[in-house]
C-alpha positions in Angstrom: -0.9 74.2 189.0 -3.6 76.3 187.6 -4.4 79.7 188.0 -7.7 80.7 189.6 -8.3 83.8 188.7 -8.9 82.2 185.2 -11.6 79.9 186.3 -16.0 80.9 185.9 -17.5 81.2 188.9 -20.9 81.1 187.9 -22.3 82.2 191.0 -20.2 85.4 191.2 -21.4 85.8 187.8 -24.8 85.9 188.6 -24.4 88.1 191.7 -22.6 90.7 189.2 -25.8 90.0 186.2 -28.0 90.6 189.3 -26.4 94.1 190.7 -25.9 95.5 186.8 -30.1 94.4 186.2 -30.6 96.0 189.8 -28.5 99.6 188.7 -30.4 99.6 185.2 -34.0 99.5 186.9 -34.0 101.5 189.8 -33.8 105.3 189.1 -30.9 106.6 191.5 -34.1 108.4 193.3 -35.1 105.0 195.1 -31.8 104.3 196.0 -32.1 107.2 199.0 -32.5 106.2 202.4 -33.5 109.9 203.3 -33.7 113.1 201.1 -33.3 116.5 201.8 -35.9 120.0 201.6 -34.2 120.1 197.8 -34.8 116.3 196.8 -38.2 117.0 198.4 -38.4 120.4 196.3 -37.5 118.1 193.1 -40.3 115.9 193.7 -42.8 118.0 194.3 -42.2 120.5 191.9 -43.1 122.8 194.7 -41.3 125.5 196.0 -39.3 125.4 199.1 -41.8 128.4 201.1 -44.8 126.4 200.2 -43.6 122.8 201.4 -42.5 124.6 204.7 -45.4 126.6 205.5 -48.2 124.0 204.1 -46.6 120.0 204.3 -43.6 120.0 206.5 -45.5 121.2 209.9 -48.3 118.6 209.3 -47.6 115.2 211.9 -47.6 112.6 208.9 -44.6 114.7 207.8 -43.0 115.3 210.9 -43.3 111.6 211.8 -41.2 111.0 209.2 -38.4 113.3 209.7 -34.9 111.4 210.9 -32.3 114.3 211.1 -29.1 112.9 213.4 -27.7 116.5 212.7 -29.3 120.2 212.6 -30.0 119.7 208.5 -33.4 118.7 208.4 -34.2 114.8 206.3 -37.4 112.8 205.6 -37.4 109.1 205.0 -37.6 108.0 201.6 -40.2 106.4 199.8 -41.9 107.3 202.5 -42.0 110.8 202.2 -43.1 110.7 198.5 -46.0 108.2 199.8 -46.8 111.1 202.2 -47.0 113.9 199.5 -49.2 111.6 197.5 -51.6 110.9 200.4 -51.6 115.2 201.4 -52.1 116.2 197.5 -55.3 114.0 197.7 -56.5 115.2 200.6 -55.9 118.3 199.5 -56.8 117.8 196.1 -53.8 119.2 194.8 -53.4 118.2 191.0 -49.4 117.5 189.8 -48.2 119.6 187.2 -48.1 116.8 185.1 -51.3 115.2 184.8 -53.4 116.1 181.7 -56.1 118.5 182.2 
């Protein structure tokens, strides 16, 4: 009789190639379905004070928030999306663009 667990499977092989390539590309970043006012924070590079009293009141924000519980979450991408769209319109340069 033989013993399956020493046969290739090469489909299961190229599910496993596929999730290891998948890991390696994406940062961990893009693997959130929602982030919190620190992720956001991080992203930003913006303080806490300032996201809450200039970008978290706005609707395009608020539209995005999804908080089943009291702690307050934004959808992500679409949150970053959202920052990118409120620096233009506010012409707000990022910290790391060269002058």
């Amino acid at each position: 009789m033989l013993d399956q667990r020493n046969l290739f499977d090469p489909v299961e092989y190229a599910k496993e190639c596929i999730r290891e390539e998948v890991k390696k590309l994406m940062p961990k970043e893009i693997l959130f379905a929602t982030i919190d006012i620190n992720k956001l924070v991080q992203i930003t590079s913006h303080s806490v004070t300032y996201l809450e009293k200039h970008f978290i009141n706005t609707p395009d924000v608020q539209a995005l928030e999804c908080s089943p519980t009291t702690k307050r979450l934004w959808k992500y991408p679409d949150i970053r999306d959202c920052w990118l769209e409120f620096c233009e319109q506010n012409n707000i340069k990022s910290k790391e663009e060269p002058k």
